[in-house]
FITI-611253 format. One record per residue: residue in three letters; x, y, z of N, C-alpha, C, CB in turn. Coordinates in steps of 0.1 Angstrom, whole numbers, padded with zeros to 4 digits, always signed. Glycine has a CB too. Example, Ala and Ser with C-alpha at 12.3 -4.5 7.8 and 13.67 -1.06 7.14 Angstrom:
<atoms>
Ala+0132-0057+0078+0123-0045+0078+0132-0033+0078+0113-0045+0090Ser+0128-0022+0071+0137-0011+0071+0129+0000+0079+0141-0006+0057
</atoms>
This chain:
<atoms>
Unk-1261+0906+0103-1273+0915+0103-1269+0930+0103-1282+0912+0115Unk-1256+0934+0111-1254+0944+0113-1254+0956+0094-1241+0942+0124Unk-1244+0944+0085-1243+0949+0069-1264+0949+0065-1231+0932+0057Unk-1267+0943+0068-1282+0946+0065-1292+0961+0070-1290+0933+0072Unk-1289+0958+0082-1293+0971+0091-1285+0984+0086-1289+0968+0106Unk-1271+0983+0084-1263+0996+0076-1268+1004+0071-1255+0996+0068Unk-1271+0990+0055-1276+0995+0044-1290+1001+0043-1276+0985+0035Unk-1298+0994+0053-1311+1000+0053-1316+1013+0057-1317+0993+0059Unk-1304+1017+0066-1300+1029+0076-1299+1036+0060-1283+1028+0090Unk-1290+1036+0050-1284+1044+0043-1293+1054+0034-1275+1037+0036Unk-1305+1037+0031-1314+1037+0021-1325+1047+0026-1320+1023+0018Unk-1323+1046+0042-1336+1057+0047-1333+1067+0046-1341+1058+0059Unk-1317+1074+0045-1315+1088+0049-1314+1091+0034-1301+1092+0060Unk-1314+1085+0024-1313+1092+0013-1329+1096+0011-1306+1084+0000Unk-1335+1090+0012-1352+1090+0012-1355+1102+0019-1359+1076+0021Unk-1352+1103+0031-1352+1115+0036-1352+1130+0029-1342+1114+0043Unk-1336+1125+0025-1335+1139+0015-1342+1141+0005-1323+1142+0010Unk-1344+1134-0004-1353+1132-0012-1365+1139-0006-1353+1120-0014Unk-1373+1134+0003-1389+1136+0005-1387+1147+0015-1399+1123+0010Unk-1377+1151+0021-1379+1168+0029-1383+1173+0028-1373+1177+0031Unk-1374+1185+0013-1380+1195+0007-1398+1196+0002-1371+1195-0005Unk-1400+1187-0005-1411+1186-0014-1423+1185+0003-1409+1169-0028Unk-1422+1177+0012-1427+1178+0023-1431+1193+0030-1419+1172+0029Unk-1425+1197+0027-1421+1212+0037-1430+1223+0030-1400+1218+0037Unk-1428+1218+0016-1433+1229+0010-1446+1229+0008-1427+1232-0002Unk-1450+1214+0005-1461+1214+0008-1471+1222+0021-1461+1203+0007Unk-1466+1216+0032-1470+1223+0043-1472+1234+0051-1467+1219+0046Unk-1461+1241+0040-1465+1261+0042-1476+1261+0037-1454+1275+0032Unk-1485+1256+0029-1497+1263+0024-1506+1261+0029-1500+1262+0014Unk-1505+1248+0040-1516+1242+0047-1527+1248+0058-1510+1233+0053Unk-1516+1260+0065-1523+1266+0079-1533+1275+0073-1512+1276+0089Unk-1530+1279+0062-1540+1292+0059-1558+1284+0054-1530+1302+0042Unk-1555+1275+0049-1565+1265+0048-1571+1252+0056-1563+1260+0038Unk-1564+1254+0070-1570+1242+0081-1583+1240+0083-1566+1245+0096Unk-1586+1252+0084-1601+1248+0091-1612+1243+0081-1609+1263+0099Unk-1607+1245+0071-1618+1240+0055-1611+1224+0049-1614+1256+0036Unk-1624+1213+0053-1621+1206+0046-1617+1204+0031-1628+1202+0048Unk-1627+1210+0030-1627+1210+0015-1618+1217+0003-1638+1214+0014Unk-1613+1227+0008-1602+1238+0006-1586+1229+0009-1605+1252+0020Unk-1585+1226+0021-1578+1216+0024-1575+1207+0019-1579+1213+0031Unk-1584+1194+0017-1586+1185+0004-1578+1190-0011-1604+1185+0000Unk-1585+1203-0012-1583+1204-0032-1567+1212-0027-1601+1219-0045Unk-1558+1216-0020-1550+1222-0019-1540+1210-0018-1552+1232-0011Unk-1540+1201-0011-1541+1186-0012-1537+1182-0027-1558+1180-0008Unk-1546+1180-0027-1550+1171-0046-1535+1183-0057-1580+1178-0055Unk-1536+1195-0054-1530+1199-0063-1511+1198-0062-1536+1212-0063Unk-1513+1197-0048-1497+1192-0046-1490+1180-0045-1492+1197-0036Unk-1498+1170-0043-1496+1155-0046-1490+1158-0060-1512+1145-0046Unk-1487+1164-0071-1481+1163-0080-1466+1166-0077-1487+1170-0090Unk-1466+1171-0067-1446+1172-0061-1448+1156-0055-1440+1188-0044Unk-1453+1149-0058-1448+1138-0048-1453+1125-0058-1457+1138-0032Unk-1450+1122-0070-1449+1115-0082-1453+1099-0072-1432+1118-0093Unk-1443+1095-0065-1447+1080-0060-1451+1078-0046-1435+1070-0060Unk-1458+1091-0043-1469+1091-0036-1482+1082-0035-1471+1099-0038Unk-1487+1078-0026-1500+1067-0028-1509+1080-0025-1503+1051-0015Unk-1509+1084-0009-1518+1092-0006-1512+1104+0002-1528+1085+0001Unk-1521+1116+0002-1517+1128+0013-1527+1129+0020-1515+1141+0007Unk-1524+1134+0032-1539+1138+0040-1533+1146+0055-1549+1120+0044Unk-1542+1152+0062-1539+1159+0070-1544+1154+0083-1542+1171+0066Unk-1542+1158+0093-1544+1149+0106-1542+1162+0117-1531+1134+0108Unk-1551+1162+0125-1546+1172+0139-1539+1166+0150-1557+1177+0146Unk-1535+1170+0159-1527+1166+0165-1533+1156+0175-1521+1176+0168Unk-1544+1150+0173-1547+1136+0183-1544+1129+0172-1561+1132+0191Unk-1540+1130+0158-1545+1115+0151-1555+1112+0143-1550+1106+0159Unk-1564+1122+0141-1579+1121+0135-1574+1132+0122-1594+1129+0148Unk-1579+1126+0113-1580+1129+0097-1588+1143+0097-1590+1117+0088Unk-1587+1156+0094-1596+1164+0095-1596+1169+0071-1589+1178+0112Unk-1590+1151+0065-1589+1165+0053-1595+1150+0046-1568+1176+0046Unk-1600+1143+0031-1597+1135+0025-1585+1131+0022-1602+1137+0019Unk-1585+1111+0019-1573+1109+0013-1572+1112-0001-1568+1097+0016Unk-1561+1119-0002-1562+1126-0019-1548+1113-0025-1555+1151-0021Unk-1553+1109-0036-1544+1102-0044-1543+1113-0058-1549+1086-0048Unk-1532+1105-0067-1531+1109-0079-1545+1108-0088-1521+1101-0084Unk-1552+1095-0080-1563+1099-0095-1575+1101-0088-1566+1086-0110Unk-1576+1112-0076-1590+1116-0067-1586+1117-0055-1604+1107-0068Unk-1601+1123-0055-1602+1123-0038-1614+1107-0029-1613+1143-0034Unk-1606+1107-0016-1616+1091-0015-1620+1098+0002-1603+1067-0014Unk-1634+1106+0002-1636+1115+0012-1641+1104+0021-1646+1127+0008Unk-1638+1088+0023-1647+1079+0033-1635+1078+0042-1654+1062+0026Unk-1621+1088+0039-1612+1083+0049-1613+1096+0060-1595+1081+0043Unk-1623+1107+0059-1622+1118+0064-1627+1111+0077-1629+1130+0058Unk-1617+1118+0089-1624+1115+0105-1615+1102+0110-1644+1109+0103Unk-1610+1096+0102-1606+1079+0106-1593+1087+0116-1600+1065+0088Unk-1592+1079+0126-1582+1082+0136-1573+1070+0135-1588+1083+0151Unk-1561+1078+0131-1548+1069+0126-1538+1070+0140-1539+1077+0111Unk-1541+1074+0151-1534+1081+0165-1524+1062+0166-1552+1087+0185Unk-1534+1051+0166-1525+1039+0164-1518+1029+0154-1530+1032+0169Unk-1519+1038+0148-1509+1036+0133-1493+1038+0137-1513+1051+0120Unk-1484+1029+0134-1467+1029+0138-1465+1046+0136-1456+1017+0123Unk-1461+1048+0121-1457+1062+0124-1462+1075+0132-1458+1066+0114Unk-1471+1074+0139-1476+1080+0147-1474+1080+0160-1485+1079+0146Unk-1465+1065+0163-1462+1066+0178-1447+1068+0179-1467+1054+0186Unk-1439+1072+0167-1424+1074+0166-1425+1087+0170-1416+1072+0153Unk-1411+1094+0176-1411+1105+0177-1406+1113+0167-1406+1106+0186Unk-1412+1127+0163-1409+1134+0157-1400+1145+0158-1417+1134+0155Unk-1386+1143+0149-1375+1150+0155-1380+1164+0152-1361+1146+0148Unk-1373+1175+0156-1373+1189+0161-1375+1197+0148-1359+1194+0169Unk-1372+1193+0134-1372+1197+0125-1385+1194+0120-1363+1194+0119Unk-1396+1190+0126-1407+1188+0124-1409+1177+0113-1411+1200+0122Unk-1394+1169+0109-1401+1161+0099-1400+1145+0102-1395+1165+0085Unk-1402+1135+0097-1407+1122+0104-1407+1113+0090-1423+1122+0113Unk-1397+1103+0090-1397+1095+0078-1401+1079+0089-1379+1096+0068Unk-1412+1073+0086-1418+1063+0097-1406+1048+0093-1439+1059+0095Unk-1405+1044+0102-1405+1025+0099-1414+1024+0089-1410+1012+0112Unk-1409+1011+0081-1415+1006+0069-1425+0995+0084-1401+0997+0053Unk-1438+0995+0078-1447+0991+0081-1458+0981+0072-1450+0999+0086Unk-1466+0970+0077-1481+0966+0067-1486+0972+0064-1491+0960+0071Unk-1490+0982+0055-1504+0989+0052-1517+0979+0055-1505+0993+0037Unk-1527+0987+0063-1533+0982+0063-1550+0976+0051-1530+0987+0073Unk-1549+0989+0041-1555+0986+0028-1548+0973+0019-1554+0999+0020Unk-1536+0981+0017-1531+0968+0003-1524+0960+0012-1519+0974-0013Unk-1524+0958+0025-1512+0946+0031-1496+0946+0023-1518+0929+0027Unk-1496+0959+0017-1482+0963+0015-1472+0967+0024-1482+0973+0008Unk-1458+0964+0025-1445+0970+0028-1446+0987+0027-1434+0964+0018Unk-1445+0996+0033-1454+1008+0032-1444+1013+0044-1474+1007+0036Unk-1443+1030+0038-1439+1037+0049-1446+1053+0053-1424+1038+0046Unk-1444+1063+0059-1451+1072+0060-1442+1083+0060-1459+1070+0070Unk-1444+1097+0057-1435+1108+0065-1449+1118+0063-1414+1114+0057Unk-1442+1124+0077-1450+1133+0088-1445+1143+0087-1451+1130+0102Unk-1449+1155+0084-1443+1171+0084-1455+1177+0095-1442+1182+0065Unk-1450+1185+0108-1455+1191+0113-1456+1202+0110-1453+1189+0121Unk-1472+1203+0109-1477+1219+0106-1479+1227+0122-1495+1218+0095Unk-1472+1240+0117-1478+1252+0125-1480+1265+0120-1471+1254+0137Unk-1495+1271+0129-1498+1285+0125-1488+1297+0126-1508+1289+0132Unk-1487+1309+0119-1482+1317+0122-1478+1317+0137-1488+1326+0118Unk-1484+1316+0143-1476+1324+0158-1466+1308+0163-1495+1331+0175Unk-1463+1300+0153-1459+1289+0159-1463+1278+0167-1453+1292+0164Unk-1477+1279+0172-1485+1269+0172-1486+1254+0167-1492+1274+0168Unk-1486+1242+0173-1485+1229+0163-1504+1228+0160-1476+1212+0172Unk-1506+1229+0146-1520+1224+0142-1518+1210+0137-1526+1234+0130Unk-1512+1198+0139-1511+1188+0131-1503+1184+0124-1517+1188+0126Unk-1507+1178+0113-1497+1167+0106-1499+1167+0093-1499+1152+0109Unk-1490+1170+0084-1494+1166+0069-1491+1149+0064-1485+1177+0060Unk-1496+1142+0067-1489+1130+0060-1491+1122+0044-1493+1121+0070Unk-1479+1113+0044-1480+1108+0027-1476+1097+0032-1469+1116+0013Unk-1483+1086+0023-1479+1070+0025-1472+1065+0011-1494+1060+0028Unk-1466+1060+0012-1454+1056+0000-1454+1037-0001-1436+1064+0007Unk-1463+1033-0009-1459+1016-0011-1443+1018-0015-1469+1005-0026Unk-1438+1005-0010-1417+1007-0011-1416+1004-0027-1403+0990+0001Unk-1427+0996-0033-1424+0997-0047-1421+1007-0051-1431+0993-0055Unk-1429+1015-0049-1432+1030-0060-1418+1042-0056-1455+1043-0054Unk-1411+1034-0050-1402+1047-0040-1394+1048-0049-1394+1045-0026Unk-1383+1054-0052-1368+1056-0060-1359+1046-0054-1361+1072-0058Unk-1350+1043-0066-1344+1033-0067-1329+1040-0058-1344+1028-0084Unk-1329+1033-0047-1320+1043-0039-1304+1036-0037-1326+1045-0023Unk-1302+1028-0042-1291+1020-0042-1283+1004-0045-1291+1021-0033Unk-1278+0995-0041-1277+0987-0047-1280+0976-0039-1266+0988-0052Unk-1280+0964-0039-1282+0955-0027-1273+0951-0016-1286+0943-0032Unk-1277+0949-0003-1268+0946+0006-1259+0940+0002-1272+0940+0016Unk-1246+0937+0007-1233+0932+0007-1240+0918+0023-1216+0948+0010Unk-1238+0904+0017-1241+0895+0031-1227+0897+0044-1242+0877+0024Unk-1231+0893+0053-1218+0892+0060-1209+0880+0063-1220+0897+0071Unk-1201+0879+0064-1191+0868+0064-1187+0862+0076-1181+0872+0059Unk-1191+0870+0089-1190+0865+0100-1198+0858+0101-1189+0871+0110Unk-1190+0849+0110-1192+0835+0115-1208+0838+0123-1176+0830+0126Unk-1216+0826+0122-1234+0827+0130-1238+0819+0132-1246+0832+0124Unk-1241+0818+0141-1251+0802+0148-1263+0809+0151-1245+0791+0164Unk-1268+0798+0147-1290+0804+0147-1296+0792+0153-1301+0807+0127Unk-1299+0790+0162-1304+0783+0171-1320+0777+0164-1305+0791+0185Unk-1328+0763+0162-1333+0761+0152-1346+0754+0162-1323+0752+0141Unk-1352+0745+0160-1367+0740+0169-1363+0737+0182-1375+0725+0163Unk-1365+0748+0194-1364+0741+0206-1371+0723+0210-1371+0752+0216Unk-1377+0721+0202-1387+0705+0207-1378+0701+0198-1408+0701+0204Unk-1366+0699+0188-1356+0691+0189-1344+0693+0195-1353+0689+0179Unk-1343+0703+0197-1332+0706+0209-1333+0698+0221-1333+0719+0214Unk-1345+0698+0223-1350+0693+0242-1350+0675+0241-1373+0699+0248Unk-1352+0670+0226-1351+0655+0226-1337+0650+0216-1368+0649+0219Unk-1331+0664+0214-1316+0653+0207-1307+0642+0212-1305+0661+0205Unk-1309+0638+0226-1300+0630+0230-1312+0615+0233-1289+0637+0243Unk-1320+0614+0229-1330+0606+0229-1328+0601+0213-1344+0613+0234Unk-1322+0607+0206-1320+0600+0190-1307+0595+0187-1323+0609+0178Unk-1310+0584+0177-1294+0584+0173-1297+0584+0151-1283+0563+0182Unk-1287+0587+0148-1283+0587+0134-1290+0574+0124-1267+0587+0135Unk-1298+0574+0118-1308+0563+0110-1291+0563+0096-1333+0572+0103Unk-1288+0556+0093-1283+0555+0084-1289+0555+0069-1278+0547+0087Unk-1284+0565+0059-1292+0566+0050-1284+0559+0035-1296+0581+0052Unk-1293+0563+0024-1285+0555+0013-1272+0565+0011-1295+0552-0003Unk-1274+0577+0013-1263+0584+0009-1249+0583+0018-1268+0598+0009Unk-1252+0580+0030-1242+0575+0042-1236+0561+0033-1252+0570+0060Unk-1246+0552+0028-1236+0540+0025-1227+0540+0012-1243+0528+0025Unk-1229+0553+0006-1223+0557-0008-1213+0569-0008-1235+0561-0018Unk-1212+0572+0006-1209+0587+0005-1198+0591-0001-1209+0593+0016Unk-1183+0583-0005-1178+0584-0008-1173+0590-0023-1178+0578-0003Unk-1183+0578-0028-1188+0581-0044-1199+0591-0040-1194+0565-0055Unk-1204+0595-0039-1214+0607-0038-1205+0621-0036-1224+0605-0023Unk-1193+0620-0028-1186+0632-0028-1179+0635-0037-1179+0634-0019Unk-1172+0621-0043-1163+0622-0055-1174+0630-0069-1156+0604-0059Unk-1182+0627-0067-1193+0631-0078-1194+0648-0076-1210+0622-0074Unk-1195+0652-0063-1197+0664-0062-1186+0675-0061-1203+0665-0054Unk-1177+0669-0058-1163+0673-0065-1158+0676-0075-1156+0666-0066Unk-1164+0669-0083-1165+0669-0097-1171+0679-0102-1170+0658-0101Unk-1187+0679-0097-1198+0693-0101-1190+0702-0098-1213+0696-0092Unk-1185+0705-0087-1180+0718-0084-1168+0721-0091-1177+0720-0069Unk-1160+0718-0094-1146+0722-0102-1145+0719-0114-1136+0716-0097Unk-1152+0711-0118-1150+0711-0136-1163+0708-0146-1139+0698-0141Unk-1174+0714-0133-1191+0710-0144-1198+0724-0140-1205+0692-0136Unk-1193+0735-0133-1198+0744-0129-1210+0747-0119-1199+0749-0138Unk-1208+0740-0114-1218+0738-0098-1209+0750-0091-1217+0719-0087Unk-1222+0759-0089-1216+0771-0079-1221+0772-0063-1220+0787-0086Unk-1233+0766-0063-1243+0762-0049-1246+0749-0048-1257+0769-0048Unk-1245+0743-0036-1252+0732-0039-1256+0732-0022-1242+0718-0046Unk-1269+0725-0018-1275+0721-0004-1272+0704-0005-1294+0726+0000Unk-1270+0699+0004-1266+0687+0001-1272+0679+0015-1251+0686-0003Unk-1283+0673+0016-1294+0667+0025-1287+0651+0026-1311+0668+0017Unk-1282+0654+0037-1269+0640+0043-1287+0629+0045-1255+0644+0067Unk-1295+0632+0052-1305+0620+0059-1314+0618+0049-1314+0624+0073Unk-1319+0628+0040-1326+0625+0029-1319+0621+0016-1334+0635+0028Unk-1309+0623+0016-1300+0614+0005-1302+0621-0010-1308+0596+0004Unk-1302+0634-0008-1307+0643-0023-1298+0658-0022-1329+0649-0022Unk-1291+0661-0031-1288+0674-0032-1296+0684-0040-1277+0675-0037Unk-1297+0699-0036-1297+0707-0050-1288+0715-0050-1308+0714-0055Unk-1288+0717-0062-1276+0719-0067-1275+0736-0079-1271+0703-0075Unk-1275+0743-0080-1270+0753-0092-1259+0759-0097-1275+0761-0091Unk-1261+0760-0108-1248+0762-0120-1250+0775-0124-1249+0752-0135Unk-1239+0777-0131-1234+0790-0133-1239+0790-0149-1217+0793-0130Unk-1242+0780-0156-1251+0783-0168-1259+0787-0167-1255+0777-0175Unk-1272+0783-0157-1282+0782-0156-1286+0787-0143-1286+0771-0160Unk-1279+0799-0137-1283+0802-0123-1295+0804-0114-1279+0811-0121Unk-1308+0805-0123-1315+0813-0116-1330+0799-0114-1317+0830-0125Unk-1324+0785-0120-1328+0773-0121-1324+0761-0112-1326+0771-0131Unk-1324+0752-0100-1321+0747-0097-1324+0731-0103-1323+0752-0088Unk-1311+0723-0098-1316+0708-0101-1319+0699-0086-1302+0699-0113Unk-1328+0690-0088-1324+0682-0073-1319+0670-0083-1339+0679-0059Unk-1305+0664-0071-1302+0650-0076-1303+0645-0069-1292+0646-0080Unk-1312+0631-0069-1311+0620-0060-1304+0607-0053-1317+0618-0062Unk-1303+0602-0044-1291+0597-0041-1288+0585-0054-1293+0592-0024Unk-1295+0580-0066-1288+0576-0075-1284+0581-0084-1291+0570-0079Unk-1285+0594-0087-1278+0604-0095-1265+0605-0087-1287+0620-0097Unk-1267+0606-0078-1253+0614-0067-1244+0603-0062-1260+0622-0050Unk-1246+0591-0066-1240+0582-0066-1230+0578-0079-1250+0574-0063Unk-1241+0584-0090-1233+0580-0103-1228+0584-0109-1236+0576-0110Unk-1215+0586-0114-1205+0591-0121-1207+0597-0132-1197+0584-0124Unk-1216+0586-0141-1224+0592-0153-1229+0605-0151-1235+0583-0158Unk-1236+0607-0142-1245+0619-0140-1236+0630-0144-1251+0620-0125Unk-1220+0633-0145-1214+0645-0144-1214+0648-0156-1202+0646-0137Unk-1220+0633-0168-1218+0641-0182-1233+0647-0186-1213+0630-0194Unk-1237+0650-0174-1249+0662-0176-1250+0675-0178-1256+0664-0167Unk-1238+0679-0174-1234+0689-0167-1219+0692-0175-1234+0684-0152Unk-1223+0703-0185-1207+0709-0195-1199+0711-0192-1205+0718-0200Unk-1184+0708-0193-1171+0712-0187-1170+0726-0187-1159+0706-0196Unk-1165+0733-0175-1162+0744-0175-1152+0745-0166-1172+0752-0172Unk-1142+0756-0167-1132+0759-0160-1137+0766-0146-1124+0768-0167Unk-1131+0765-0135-1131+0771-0123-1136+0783-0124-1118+0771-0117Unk-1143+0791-0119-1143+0807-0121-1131+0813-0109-1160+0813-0118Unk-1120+0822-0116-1117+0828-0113-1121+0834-0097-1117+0832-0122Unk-1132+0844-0101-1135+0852-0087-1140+0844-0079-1143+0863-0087Unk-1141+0833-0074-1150+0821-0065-1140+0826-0051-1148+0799-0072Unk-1143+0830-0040-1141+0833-0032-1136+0816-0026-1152+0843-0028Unk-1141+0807-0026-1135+0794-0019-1127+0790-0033-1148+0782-0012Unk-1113+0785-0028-1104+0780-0042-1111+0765-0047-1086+0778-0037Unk-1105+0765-0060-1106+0750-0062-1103+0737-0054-1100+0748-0071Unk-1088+0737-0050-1088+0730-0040-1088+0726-0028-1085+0728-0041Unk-1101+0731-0027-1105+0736-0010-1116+0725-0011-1111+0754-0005Unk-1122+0727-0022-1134+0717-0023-1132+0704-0015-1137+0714-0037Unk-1124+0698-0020-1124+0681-0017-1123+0680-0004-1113+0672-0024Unk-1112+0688+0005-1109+0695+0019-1122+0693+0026-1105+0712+0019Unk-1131+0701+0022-1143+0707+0027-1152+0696+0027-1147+0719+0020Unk-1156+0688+0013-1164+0676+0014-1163+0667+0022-1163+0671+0006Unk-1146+0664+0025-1139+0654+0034-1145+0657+0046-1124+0654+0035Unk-1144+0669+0050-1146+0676+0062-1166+0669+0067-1142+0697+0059Unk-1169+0672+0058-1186+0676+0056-1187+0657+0060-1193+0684+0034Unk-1182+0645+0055-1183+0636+0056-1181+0631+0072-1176+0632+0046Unk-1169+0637+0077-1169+0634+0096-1173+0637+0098-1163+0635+0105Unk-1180+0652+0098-1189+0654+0106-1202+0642+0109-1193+0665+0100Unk-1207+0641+0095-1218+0633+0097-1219+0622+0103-1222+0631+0089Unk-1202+0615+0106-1201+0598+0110-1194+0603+0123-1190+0586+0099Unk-1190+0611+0128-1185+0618+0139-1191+0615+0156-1187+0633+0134Unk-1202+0611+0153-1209+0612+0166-1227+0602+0163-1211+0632+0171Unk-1233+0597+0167-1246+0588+0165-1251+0598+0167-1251+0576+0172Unk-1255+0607+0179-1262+0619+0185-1263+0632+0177-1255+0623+0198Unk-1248+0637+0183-1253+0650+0171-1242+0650+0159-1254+0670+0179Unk-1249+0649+0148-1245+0648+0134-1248+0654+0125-1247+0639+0130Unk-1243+0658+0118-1247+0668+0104-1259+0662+0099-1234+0666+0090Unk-1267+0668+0098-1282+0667+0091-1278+0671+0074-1295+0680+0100Unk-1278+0688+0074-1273+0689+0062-1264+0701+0062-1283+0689+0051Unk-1256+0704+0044-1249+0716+0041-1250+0726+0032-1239+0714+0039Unk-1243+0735+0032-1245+0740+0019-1232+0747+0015-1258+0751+0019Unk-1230+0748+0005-1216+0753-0002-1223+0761-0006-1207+0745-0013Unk-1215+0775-0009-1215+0785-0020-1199+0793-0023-1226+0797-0015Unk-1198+0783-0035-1182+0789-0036-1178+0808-0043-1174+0777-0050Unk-1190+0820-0046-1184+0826-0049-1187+0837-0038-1185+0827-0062Unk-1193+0834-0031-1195+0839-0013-1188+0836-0001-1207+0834-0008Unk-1182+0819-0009-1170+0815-0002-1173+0810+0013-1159+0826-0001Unk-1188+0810+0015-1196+0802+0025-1199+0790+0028-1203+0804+0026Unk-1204+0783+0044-1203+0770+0045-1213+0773+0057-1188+0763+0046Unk-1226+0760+0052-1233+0762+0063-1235+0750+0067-1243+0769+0063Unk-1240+0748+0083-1242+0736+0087-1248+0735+0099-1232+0730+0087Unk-1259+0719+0091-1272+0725+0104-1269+0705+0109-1298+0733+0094Unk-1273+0710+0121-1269+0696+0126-1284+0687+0134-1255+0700+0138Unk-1282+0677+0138-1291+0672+0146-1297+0677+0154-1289+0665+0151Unk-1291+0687+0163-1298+0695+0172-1307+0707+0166-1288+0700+0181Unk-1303+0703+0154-1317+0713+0145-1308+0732+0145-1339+0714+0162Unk-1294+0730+0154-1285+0739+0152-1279+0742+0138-1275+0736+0159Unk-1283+0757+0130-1273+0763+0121-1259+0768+0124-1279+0773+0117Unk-1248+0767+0116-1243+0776+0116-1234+0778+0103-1237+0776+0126Unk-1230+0791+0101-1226+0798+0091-1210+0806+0093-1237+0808+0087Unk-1205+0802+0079-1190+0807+0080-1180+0806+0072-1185+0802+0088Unk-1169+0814+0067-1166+0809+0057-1160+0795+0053-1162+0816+0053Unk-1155+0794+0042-1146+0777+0040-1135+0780+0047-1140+0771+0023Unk-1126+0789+0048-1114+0790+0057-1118+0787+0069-1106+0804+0056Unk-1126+0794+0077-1138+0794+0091-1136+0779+0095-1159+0797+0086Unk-1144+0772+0082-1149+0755+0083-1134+0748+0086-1158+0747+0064Unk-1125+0746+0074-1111+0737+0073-1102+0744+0085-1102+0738+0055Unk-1105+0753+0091-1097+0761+0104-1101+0750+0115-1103+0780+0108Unk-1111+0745+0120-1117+0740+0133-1117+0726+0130-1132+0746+0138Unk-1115+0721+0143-1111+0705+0145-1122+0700+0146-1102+0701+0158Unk-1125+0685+0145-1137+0676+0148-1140+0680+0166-1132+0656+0145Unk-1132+0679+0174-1135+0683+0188-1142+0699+0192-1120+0682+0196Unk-1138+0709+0181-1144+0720+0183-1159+0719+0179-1137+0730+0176Unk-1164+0711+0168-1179+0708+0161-1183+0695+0172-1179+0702+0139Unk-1179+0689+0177-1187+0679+0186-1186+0686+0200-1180+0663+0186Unk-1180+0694+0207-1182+0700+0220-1191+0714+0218-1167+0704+0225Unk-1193+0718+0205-1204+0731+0209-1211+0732+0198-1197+0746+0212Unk-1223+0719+0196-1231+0722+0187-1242+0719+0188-1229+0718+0179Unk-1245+0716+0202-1260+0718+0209-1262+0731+0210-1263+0712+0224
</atoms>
């Protein structure tokens, strides 16, 4: 989470810079026109053009209360004048010293959009605070500020339905068709992965079904069922392809890993592998068990730890 949180940190401060200036300047022109709605408003309406992915502008005194219309690009909508926004998120952040305020992304409460706000504090000549100039920004309309998080690779356990947690040692393991095949079921997926181009696959040990996606067709999934996943034939579904190169988990790690994926599940009646997931160019391995426990890590992570480390700490 922390690579998520970074990036998001990064994405705000460029935003920032971005919407400072154009903020600021707006807001020198504001004091001289406070006390006039209407003046206010159309002075409003004319500078919303420095602010292209703008939704709305509007002015606010310093309890919270709207004293201007919300002005968009295509009008003024004078039914927002008066509405007290004082319990609106951005309003209860503090506003740093520079008088300016880029809010948490928040719900809007009109379009139920992802929505954020920034706040420039206005004051009169003598330095006085008269209020707030604010602009609301849906996250679509924002500038394209960067690239997508990088995931993280450390190791995570995510704790999953306490009401199976509290009754896991009251169950034991139902044997399924894929348990009595599993063998030929792994050899099969062995196969997907290293010479049919299977780059993801979730593989549902109790329900007896994988899905599975390819590197032809990535953005498509297939589910195979436990007689597909049983049957050999099935791999001439699926076009010969070479290994990819950049796959962060090697080729022959796979079978390692499957092997591995198979004790688990026969490892214990109580708590047992429910299901997994492979992703070889992320080079991840996840695994959620009977206790309704996740965890995540890479394939080195997984083939590193003994059967006694996964059966002593996976409640």
């Amino acid at each position: 989470m922390d690579m998520l949180r970074d990036t998001v940190e990064t994405q705000r401060l460029r935003l920032q810079e971005e919407l400072h200036d154009p903020l600021e300047r707006i807001a020198r022109r504001l004091p001289a026109v406070w006390a006039s709605r209407e003046v206010l408003s159309r002075v409003l309406q004319e500078s919303i053009r420095e602010l292209p992915q703008c939704t709305f502008v509007y002015a606010l005194n310093t309890s919270g209360i709207q004293i201007s219309d919300n002005v968009s690009h295509g009008g003024l909508l004078p039914e927002h004048f008066g509405r007290d926004r004082s319990q609106r998120p951005y309003l209860k952040e503090v506003v740093p010293a520079d008088g300016f305020l880029l809010s948490e992304a928040y719900i809007s409460l009109l379009g139920r959009r992802p929505s954020l706000t920034a706040l420039q504090l206005i004051r009169d000549e003598g330095g006085s605070v008269l209020g707030f100039l604010g602009a609301d920004f849906d996250l679509r309309n924002l500038p394209n500020t960067g690239s997508l998080y990088e995931e993280s690779t450390e190791w995570r356990q995510i704790k999953g339905d306490p009401s199976i947690r509290g009754t896991v040692f009251l169950q034991t393991r139902s044997e399924s068709l894929m348990d009595r095949d599993m063998d030929s079921v792994l050899s099969v997926l062995e196969e997907l992965f290293t010479e049919r181009g299977v780059f993801q696959c979730v593989l549902h040990f109790s329900s007896s079904r994988a899905t599975v996606w390819t590197i032809k067709d990535p953005y498509r999934y297939r589910i195979l069922t436990h007689d597909a996943l049983s049957d050999p034939d099935t791999c001439l579904a699926f076009p010969s392809m070479e290994y990819p190169p950049n796959a962060l988990t090697p080729a022959d790690a796979i079978a390692r890993i499957l092997e591995n994926l198979k004790r688990l599940r026969f490892a214990d009646e109580t708590v047992y592998l429910r299901s997994s997931s492979i992703n070889i160019f992320n080079g991840m391995i996840s695994l959620t068990f009977s206790c309704d426990g996740s965890h995540y890590m890479t394939s080195k992570d997984f083939l590193d730890r003994s059967m006694d480390f996964w059966l002593g700490n996976t409640s």
